[in-house]
C-alpha positions in Angstrom: 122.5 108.3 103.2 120.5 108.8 106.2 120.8 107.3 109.6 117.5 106.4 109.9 117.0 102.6 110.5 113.3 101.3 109.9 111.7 98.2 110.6 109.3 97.0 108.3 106.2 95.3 109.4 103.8 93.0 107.8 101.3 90.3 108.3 101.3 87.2 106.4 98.6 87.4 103.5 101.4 89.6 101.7 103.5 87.7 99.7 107.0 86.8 101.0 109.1 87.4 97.7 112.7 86.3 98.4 113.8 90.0 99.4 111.8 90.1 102.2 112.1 87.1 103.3 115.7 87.2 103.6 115.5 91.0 104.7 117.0 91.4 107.8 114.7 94.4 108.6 111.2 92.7 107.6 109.4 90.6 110.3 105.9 88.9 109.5 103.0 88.5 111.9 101.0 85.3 111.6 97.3 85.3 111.1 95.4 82.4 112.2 93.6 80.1 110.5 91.0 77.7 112.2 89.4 74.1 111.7 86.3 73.7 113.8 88.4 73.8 117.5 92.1 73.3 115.8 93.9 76.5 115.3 96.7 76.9 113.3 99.3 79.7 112.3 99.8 81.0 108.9 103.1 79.6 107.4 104.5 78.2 110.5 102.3 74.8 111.5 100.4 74.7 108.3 101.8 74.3 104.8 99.4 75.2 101.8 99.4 71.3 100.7 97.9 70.7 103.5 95.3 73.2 103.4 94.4 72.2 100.1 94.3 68.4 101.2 91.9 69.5 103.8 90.0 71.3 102.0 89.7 68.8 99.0 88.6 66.3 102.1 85.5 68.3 102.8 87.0 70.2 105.8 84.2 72.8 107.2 84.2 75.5 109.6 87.1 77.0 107.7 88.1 80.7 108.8 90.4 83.3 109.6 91.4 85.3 112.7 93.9 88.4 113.0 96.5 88.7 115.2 95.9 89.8 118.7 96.8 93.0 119.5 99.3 91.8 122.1 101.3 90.0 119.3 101.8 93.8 118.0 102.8 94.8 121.3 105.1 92.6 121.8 106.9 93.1 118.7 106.8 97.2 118.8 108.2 96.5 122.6 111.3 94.9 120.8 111.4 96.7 117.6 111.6 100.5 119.6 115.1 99.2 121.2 116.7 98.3 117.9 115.1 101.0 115.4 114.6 104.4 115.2 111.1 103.8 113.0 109.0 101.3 112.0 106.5 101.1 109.0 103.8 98.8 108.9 102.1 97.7 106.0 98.5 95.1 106.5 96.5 94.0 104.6 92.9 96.1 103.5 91.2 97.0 107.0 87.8 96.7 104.6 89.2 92.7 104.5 90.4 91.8 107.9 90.6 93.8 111.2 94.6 93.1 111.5 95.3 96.8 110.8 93.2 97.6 113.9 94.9 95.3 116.0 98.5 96.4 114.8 97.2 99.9 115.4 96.3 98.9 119.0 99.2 96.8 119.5 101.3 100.3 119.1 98.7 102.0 121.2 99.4 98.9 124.4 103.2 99.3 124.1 103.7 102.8 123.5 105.8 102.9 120.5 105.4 105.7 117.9 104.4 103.4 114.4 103.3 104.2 110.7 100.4 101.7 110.6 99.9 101.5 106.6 95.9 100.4 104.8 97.8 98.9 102.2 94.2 98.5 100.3 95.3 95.6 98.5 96.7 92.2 100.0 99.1 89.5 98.9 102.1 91.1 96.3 100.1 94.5 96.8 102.1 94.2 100.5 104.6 92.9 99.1 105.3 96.1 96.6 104.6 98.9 98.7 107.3 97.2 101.1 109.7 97.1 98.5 109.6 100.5 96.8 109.8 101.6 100.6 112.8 99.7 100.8 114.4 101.5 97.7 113.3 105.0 99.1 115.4 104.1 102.3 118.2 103.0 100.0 117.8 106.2 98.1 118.1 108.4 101.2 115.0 109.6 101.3 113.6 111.0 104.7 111.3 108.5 106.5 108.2 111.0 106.8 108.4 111.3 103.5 108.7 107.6 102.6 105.8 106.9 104.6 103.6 109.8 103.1 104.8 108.3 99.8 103.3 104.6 100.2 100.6 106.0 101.0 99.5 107.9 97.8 101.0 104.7 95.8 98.5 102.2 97.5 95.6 104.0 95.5 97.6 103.0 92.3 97.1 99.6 93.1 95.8 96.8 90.1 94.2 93.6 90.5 92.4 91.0 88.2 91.7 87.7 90.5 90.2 84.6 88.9 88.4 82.5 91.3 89.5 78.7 90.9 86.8 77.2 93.2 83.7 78.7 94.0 83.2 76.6 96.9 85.6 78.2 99.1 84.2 81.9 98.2 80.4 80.5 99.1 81.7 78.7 102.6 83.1 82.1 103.3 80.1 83.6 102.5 81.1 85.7 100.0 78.3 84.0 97.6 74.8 82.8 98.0 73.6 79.8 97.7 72.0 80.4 94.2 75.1 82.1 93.1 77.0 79.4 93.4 74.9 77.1 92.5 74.2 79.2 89.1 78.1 79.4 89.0 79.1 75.7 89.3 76.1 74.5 87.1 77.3 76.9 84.8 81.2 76.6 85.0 81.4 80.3 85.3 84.5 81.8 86.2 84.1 84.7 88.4 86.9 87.7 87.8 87.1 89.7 90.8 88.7 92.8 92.1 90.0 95.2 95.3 88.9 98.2 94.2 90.8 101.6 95.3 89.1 101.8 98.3 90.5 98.2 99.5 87.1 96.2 99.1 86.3 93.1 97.0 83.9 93.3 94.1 83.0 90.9 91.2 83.9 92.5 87.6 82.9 90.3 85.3 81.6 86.9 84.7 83.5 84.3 82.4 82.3 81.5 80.6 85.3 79.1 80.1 88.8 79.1 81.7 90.4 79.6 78.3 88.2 83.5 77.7 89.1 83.7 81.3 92.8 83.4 81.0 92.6 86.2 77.8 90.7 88.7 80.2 93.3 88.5 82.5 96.3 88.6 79.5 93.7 91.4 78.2 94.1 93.6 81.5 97.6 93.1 82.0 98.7 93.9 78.2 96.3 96.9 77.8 97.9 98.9 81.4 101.5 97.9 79.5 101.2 99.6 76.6 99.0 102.6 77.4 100.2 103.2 80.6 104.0 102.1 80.9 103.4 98.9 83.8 106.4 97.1 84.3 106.5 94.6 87.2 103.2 92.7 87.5 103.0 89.6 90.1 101.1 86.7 88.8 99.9 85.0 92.2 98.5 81.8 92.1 96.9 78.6 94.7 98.6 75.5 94.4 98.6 76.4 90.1 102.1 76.9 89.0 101.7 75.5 85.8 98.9 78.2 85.4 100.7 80.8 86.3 103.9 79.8 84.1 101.6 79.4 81.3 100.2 83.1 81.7 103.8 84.6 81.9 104.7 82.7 78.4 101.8 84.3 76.8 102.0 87.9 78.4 105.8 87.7 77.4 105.0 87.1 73.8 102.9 90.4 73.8 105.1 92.3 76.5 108.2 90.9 76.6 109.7 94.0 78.5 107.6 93.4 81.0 109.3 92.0 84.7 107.0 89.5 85.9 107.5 88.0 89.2 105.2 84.2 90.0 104.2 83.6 93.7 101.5 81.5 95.6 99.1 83.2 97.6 99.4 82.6 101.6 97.7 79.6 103.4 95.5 82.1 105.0 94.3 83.8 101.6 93.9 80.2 99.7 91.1 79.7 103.0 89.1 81.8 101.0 89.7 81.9 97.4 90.2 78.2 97.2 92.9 76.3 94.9 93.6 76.8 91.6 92.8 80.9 91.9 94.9 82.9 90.0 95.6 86.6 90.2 97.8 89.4 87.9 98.9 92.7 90.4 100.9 95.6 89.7 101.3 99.1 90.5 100.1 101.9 88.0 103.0 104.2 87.2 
């Protein structure tokens, strides 16, 4: 073992799985999420039921903010006297400008940190965090840990089935005859972060039933032609969904380790409820 003590870092659009959330080492910066004037913080004064009851009321002016900088500071200020490293791991800098601001935030105080592009968000956090966790178990040196996560963010997979195209249009992620087109339609839009951490549609879907099968489709065929393992099924206020899709990819691939999680408050702001996702890491 080494004697290398790290601090992990993350903001909270990754997915807080129940090792990291009861981590000692791992500490989550808030991102904001706005109402018109109201501001609120990710996960602390607003729950994801109330989002969605918002949202379901017609709420507008719905957006997201990163962290300050000087939230970063302050917590690299503290960190520095209780670690000897610390790893930070954000969300795609082509999504949201958090990695800039933790980047800064290290700059302001003065405190050497590995500020990670994790070009993914949500469980893709989430994993990079934990295999870095296992590497420090391991004993493997910290520059070499960091160097690591780095390559295995480009092996990052991700099928995301929108469950409410209004969300994506307020956002502005659609125009207004796309989404018309769409809801008219009742096409389900399967989008993706590609390897260079921005969003892109894939394909177009015709029914929630063929949409379900692309994603059981995706998941099945990186299984057993490439040797996937743990895939995340992430989900926005759908358990039932996401239950149902780890019955059915279990009948196919039952080796497979498949973990269920709901996306963050400040993630559902955009993708809307009922969106559900499959994520893994190619081997």
């Amino acid at each position: 073992m080494t004697s290398q003590k790290i601090a992990w870092v993350v903001d909270s659009s990754a997915y807080i799985s129940n090792l990291l959330r009861n981590h000692p080492d791992v500490y989550v910066v808030p991102i904001n999420i706005h109402f018109g004037t109201e501001q609120f913080v990710d996960g602390v004064d607003l729950t994801s039921e109330q989002l969605y009851e918002r949202i379901r009321n017609g709420a507008d002016s719905i957006k997201t903010s990163q962290p300050s900088a000087g939230e970063f500071a302050q917590l690299y200020t503290k960190l520095s006297t209780e670690y000897s490293s610390i790893i930070a791991i954000h969300v795609s800098q082509s999504l949201s400008g958090t990695l800039s601001s933790s980047v800064a935030g290290a700059q302001i105080a003065q405190v050497e940190v590995d500020c990670i592009d994790s070009l993914s968000l949500s469980a893709g956090i989430t994993g990079l965090v934990e295999k870095g966790m296992k590497l420090d178990e391991d004993g493997i040196p910290y520059k070499e840990i960091v160097a690591y996560l780095k390559t295995e963010a480009n092996k990052f997979k991700n099928y995301i089935l929108i469950g409410n195209l209004t969300q994506l249009y307020k956002g502005g992620r659609l125009s207004s005859a796309q989404f018309y087109l769409g809801t008219l339609l009742k096409i389900k839009p399967v989008i993706q972060i590609n390897n260079k951490g921005e969003l892109q549609e894939l394909d177009k879907v015709r029914s929630h039933k063929k949409a379900i099968q692309y994603l059981i489709n995706k998941v099945v065929d990186s299984a057993n032609n490439e040797g996937s393992k743990t895939i995340y099924i992430m989900h926005a206020n759908a358990l039932q969904q996401a239950n149902d899709l780890k019955e059915a990819l279990l009948l196919h691939c039952p080796q497979l380790d498949i973990v269920i999680g709901e996306i963050s408050t400040s993630l559902a702001v955009h993708a809307g409820e009922d969106t559900i996702a499959v994520l893994w890491y190619a081997p």
